[in-house]
N, C-alpha and C positions, 0 to 999 in steps of 0.2 A: 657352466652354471649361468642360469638367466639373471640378468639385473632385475631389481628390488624396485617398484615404482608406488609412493605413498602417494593415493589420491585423497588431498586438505579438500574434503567436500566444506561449502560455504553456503552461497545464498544461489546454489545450484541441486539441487534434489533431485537429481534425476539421474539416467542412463542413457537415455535418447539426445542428443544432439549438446553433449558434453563433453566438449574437444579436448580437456585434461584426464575424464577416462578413456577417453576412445583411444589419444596418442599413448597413453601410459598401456593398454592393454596390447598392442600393437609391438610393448620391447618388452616382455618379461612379464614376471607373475605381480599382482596387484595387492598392495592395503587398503581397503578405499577406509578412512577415517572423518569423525566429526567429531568438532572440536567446543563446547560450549563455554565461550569466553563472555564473564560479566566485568575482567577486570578492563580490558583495553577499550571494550567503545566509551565506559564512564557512567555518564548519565543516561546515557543511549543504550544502554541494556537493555536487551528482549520485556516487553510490557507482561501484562498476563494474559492474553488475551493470543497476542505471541508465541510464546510458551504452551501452552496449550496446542495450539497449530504446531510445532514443533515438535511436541512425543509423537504425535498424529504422523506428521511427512515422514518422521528418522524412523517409527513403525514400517511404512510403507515403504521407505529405501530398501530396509534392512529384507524386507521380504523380498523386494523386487533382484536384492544382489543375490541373496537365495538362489535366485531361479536360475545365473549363472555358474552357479558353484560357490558363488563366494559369501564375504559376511561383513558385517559394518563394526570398527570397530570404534568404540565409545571412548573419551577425554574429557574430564575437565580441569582446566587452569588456564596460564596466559599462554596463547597460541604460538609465539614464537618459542619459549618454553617446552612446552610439549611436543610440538615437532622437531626442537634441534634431538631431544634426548631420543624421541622414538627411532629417528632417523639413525639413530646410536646402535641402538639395541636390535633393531630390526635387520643392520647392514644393508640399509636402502641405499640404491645409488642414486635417486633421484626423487622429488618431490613436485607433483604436479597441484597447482588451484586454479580453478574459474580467478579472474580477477575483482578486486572489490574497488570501491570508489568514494567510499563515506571517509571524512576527515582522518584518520586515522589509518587508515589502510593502505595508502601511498607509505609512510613511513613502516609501518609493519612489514611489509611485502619487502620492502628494503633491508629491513633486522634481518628477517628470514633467510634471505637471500645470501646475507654477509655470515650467518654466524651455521647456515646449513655448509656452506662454499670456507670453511675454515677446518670443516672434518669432512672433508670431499664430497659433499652431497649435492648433484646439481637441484635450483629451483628453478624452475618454469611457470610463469603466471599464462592462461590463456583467456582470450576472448569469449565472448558468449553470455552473458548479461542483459548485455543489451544490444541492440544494434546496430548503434555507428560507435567507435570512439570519440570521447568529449572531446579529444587532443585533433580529430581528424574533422571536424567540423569548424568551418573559420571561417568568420568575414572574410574581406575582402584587404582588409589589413591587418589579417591575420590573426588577430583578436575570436577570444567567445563572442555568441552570440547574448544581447538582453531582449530580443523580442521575439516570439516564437514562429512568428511568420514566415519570417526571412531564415529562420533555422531550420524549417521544416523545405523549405524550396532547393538551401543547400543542402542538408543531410540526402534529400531524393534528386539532387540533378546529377546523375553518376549513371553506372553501370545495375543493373537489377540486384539486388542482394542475393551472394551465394544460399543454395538450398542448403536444408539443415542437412545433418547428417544422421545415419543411424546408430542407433545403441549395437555396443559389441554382442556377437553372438556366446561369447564365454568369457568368461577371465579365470586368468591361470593365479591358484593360491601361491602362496610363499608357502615352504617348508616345514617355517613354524609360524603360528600367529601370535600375534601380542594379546596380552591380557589388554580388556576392556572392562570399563562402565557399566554398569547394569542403568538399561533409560531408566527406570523406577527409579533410581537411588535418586533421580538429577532431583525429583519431586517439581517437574512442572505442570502437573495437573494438579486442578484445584480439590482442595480435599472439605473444608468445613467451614465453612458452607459451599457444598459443588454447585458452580454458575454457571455452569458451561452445558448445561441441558439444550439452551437454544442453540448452541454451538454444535451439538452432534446430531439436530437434526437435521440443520443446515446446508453442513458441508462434510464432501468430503475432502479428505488431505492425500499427497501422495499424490504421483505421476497418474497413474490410473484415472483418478477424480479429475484431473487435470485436463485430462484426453478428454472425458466422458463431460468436460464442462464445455470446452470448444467443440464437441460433435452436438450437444444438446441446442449450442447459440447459432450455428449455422442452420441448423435443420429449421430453426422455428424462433430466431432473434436475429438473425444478418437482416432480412430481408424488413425494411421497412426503421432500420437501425438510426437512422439520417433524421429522421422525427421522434421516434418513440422512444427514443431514449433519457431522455427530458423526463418520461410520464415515469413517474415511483408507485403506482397504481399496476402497472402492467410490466411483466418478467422481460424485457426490452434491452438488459443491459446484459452483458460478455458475464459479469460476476466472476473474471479470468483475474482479478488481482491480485486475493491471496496466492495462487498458484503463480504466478508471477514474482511476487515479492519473494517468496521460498524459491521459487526456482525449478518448479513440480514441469515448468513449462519453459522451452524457451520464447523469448517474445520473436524469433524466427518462424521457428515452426507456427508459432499463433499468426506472425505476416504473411508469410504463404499459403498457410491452409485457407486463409479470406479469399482470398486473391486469385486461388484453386474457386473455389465455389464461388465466385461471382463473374466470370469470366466470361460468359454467356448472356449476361442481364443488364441492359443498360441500364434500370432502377437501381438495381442491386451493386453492379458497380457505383452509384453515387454514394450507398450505404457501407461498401467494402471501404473505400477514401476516408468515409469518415469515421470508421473504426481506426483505420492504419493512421490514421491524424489523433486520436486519441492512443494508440502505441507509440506515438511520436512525441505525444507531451511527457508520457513518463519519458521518454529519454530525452527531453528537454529541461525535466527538472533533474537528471542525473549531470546534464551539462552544467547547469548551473550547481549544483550545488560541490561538483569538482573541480569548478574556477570560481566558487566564492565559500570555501570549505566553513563559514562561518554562518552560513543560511539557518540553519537551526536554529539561534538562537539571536540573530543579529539584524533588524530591518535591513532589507539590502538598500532601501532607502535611506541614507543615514542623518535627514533629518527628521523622522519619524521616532529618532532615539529621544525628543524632546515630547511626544505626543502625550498630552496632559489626559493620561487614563483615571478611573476613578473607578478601581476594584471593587467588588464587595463580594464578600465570604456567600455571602447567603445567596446573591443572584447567581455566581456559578453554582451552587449545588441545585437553584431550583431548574438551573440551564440542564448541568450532567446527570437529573432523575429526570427526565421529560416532563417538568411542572409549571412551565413557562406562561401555563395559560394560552400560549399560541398552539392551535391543535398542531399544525405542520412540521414546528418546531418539536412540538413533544413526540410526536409521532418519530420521528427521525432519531430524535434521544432515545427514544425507549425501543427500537429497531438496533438500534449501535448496540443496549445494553443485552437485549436478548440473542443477536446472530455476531455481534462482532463485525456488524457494517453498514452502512448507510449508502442508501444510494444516492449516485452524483450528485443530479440536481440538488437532494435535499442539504448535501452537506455546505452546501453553498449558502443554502438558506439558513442553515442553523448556526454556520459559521459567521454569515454577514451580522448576525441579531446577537450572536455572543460579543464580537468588537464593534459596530456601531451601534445595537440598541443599549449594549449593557454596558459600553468602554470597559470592558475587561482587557486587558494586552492579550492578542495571536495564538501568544504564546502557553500561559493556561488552555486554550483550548487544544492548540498543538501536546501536549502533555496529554490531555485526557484522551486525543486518539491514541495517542502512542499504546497507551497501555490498556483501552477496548475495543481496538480495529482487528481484526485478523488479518487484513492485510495493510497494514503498519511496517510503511517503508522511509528512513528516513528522506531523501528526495522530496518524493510525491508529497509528504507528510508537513516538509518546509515552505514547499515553493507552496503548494495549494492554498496552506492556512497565509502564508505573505500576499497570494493575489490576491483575497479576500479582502483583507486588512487591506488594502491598497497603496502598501508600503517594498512589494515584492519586484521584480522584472517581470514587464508586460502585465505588471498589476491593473484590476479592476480599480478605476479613479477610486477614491475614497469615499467621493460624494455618491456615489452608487451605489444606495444603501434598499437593499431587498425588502421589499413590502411582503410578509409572513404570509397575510390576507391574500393579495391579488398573485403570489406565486403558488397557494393551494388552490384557488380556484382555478387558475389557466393550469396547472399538470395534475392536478387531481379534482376534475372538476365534479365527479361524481362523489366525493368521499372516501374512496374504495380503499387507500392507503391511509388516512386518519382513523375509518372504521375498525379498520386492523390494529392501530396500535394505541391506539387509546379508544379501548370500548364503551367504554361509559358515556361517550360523546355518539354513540354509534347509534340510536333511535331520531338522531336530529335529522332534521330535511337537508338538503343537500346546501337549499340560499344559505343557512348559516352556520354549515357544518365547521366553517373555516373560520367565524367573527360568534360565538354561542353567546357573546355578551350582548349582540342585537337582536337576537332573539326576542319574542316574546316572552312575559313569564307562561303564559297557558303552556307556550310549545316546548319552553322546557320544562316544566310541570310533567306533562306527556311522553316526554322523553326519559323521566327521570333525574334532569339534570337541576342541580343544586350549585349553584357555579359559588365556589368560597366551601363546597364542601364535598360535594362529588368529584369537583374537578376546580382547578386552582380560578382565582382569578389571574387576568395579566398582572404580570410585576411591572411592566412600565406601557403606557399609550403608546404606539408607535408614531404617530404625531408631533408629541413631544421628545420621543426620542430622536426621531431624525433632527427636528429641532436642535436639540443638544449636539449629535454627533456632527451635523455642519458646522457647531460654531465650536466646536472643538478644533475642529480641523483650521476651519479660520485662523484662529489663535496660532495652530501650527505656522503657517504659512507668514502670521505679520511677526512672531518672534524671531 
């Protein structure tokens, strides 16, 4: 009789280069299970936006184990729970998982591990997430890294990164299979009012999408990567994140496939670097946020814990509807509401104007991606909105507060991405497609535009707000 191997699918969705199925299919016949836990990450629960990408991927697993003979099966409760009993019932000898790295899941892995190994079950956690170990990247005294530079020089002065590996050709079923979940029952697609219209036009979810998003960036987005990825105007950027955050992809297979296609090209090599330097910051926010397990919710600066913010209810909502009156600004907000993303540059922008124009804390805006990013990872999601704030490691100074104005004009100097998400503003000339209060009245007249009733006025001068957020910060610095 073959041993029993439970595959705890996690923030790993896939078949292709998924070292806990590949080794489990290798001794015996397979469970491959997921597990939806709201109770152990906490506050950190799946967003909605999340959720949604999630029936989408476990869709797409389930077909893709199909296609070996097998099938997905569904749980939900607290993971350590669920798998000791399954492990029970199923008579598995063993439990394979990708490894996880958010606050919690050092100790989980550990429960697992103790309470699977007390009814004979071995667990195995393997690699593949991401691609160095936080534990295997170290100064020079041994210590994390806090500046990404010097993290990115050590992470790459080594041996080349093993090649992925490939998805099994079959997996052998178990005898009997366990009752599962029906996905419908979990209810995480949206039902009334359904939002998620610009989410299915979007994307897709699922290994397949995953593939078919990395052959789309190379064929006609590697090449010219190195500049154009700045411009929110033009399709320039990988857009490999949700499939990343899920798991649909490994960030391996996405390192080498660059690497494969640009090998030929002295241009395109400087474009592949600096793709493989942006897969290297997420794993530099995976570093940190596994040697500072408190990054979500804690300035890793910890005199910033003093920073004299001055909330208001009504400027985040006019932030999180795109009504800021900054087209850039809105434009990026109302891009996040309708696909569930934003792209880089712009998050940058909307992020700098949420904590220095608005002094709202980080961390309300860390909250509102949480729960309308589709790919909404806790890491990326900590460290990004901290360098903002200029409270994070390797943070943007604070006093480097983004002009909304002169960041749409130099990356969307023609309109093209304001036009698109705030139309109302879309008949203005390009000079002041990005400042409509300098406008002319004839021009906006002609345009349409009514500013205080077609389209908001600004809630605060940027003048004065820089103003303000310097001498905020000041005060930081003399208390």
């Amino acid at each position: 009789m073959s041993d029993t191997t439970i595959v705890w699918f996690r923030n790993d969705l896939r078949l292709d280069d998924n070292c806990a199925l590949i080794r489990a299919a290798a001794n015996g016949s397979v469970i491959p299970v997921y597990i939806i836990d709201d109770e152990t990450p906490g506050a950190w629960s799946m967003g909605g936006a999340s959720r949604w990408w999630l029936h989408m991927s476990l869709t797409a697993l389930a077909a893709d184990l199909g296609t070996l003979g097998s099938r997905l099966v569904l749980r939900r409760g607290r993971s350590a729970d669920v798998l000791a009993k399954l492990a029970v019932d199923c008579k598995a000898t063993a439990v394979h998982a990708s490894r996880a790295y958010q606050p919690w899941a050092g100790a989980l892995e550990s429960q697992i591990k103790t309470d699977l190994a007390a009814v004979g079950v071995t667990f195995r956690r393997f690699a593949g997430t991401l691609l160095f170990e936080p534990e295997a990247v170290r100064t020079k005294d041994g210590g994390p890294f806090k500046v990404y530079t010097p993290f990115w020089r050590s992470a790459t002065d080594g041996p080349d990164l093993p090649p992925p590996q490939p998805a099994p050709q079959a997996l052998q079923s178990p005898a009997r299979w366990p009752k599962s979940d029906t996905l419908k029952s979990w209810g995480l697609l949206p039902q009334k009012p359904d939002w998620a219209g610009g989410l299915r036009d979007a994307w897709t979810p699922g290994a397949a999408g995953a593939q078919a998003r990395l052959a789309t960036f190379l064929a006609s987005g590697l090449k010219g990567y190195a500049e154009n990825r700045n411009r929110p105007d033009l399709p320039a950027t990988s857009r490999l994140s949700p499939h990343l955050a899920f798991g649909e992809i490994s960030p391996l297979r996405a390192w080498h496939a660059a690497r494969d296609h640009a090998h030929d090209a002295t241009v395109m090599a400087k474009d592949c670097e600096v793709f493989c330097k942006e897969l290297a910051w997420r794993e530099f926010s995976y570093h940190l946020l596994f040697h500072w397990p408190t990054l979500p919710s804690d300035p890793f600066r910890a005199d910033f814990a003093r920073f004299p913010w001055a909330p208001s209810d009504a400027d985040l909502r006019a932030w999180q509807r795109g009504m800021t009156g900054y087209p850039i600004v809105d434009a990026g907000m109302r891009e996040l509401w309708h696909t569930g993303y934003m792209h880089n540059r712009v998050r940058m922008v909307v992020g700098s104007f949420l904590v220095k124009h608005l002094l709202i804390p980080w961390q309300a805006g860390e909250a509102w991606f949480w729960d309308t990013l589709v790919d909404a990872d806790l890491a990326s999601n900590s460290a990004s909105w901290q360098w903002i704030a200029g409270c994070g490691a390797d943070a943007a100074p604070y006093f480097r507060i983004f002009n909304p104005i002169k960041q749409g004009e130099t990356f969307d100097a023609h309109g093209t991405y304001v036009r698109r998400w705030v139309p109302e503003l879309g008949l203005l000339p390009n000079d002041v497609i990005h400042q409509p209060w300098e406008a002319p009245e004839l021009v906006l007249r002609a345009a349409g535009v009514q500013l205080g009733k077609t389209y908001p006025t600004r809630i605060v001068d940027h003048a004065t707000a820089r103003d303000r957020a310097l001498s905020a910060f000041k005060s930081l610095k003399t208390s």
